[in-house]
C-alpha positions in Angstrom: -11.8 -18.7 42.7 -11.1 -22.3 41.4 -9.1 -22.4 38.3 -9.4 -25.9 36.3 -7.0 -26.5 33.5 -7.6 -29.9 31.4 -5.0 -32.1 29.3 -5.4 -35.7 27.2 -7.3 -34.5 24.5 -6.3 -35.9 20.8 -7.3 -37.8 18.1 -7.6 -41.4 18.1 -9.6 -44.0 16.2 -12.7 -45.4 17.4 -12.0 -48.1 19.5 -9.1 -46.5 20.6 -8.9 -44.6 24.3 -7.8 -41.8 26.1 -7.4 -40.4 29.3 -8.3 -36.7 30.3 -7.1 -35.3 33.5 -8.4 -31.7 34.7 -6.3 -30.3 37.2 -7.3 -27.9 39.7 -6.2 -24.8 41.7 -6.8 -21.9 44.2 -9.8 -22.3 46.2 -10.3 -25.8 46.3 -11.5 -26.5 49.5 -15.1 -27.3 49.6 -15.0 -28.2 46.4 -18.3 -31.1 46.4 -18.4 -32.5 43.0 -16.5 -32.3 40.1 -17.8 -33.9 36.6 -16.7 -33.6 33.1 -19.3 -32.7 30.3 -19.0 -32.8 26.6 -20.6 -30.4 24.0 -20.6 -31.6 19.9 -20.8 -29.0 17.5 -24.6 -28.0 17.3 -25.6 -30.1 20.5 -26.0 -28.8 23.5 -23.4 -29.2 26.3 -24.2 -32.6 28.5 -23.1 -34.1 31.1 -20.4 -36.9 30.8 -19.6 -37.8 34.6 -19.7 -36.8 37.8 -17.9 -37.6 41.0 -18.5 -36.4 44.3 -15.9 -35.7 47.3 -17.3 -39.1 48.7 -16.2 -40.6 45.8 -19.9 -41.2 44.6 -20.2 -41.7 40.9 -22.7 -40.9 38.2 -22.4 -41.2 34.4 -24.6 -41.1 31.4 -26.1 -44.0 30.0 -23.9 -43.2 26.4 -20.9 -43.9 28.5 -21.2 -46.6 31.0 -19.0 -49.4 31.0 -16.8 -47.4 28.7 -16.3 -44.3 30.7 -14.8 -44.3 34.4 -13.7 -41.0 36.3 -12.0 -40.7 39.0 -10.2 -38.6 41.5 -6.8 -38.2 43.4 -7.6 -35.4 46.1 -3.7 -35.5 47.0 -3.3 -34.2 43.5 -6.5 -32.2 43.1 -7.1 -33.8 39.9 -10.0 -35.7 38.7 -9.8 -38.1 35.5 -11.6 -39.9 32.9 -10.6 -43.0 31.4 -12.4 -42.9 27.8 -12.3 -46.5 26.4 -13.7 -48.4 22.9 -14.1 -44.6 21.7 -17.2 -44.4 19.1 -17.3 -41.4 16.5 -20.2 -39.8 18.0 -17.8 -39.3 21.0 -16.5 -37.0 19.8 -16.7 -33.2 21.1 -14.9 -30.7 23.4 -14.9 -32.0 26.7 -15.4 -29.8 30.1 -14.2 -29.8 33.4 -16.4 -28.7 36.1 -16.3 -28.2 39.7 -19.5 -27.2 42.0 -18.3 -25.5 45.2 -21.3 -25.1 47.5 -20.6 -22.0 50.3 -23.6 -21.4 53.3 -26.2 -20.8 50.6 -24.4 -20.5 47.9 -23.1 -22.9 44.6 -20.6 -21.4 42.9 -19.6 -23.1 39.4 -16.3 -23.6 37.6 -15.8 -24.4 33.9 -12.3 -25.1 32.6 -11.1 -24.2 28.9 -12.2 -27.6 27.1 -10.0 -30.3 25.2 -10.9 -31.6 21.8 -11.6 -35.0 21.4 -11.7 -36.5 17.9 -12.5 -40.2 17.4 -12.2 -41.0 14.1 -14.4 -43.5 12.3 
């Protein structure tokens, strides 16, 4: 089992930033991406950024050049730096972490953190 607990959440104004961090724990090893997503009330849940154990990045078109995550393996934590925040940012954001065994990818969610940019 993996166990992800994420911090940095808040409320700031729009233009403001913030910085989540999403700590993880137990079975970490093998652990081959880890990403944050973000789900608005009545929106489905979506993909923010990912980053993979090569360091390889991806992030969505709503958040590039804003957006960067990041990761410090020493500490098992990943990050994202949320910068010139916009309203419609606003949502619970995710941590997830994709584990892929012989055959099999096992996916971790942790608890979400509110973040509310405010116009």
């Amino acid at each position: 089992q993996v166990q992800l607990v994420e911090s940095g959440g808040g409320l700031v104004q729009a233009g403001g930033s913030l910085r989540l961090s999403c700590s993880a724990s137990g079975s970490i090893s093998s652990i081959n991406v880890m990403a944050w997503y973000r789900q608005a009330p009545g929106k489905q849940r979506e993909l923010v950024a990912s980053i993979s154990s090569g360091g390889g990045t991806n992030y969505a078109d709503s958040v590039k050049g804003r957006f960067t995550i990041s990761r410090d393996n020493a500490k098992n934590t990943v990050y994202l730096q949320m910068n010139s925040l916009k309203f419609e940012d606003t949502a619970v954001y995710f941590c997830y972490a994709l584990r892929i065994l012989p055959g099999t990818p096992l996916n971790y969610w942790g608890q979400g953190t509110q973040v509310t940019v405010s116009s």
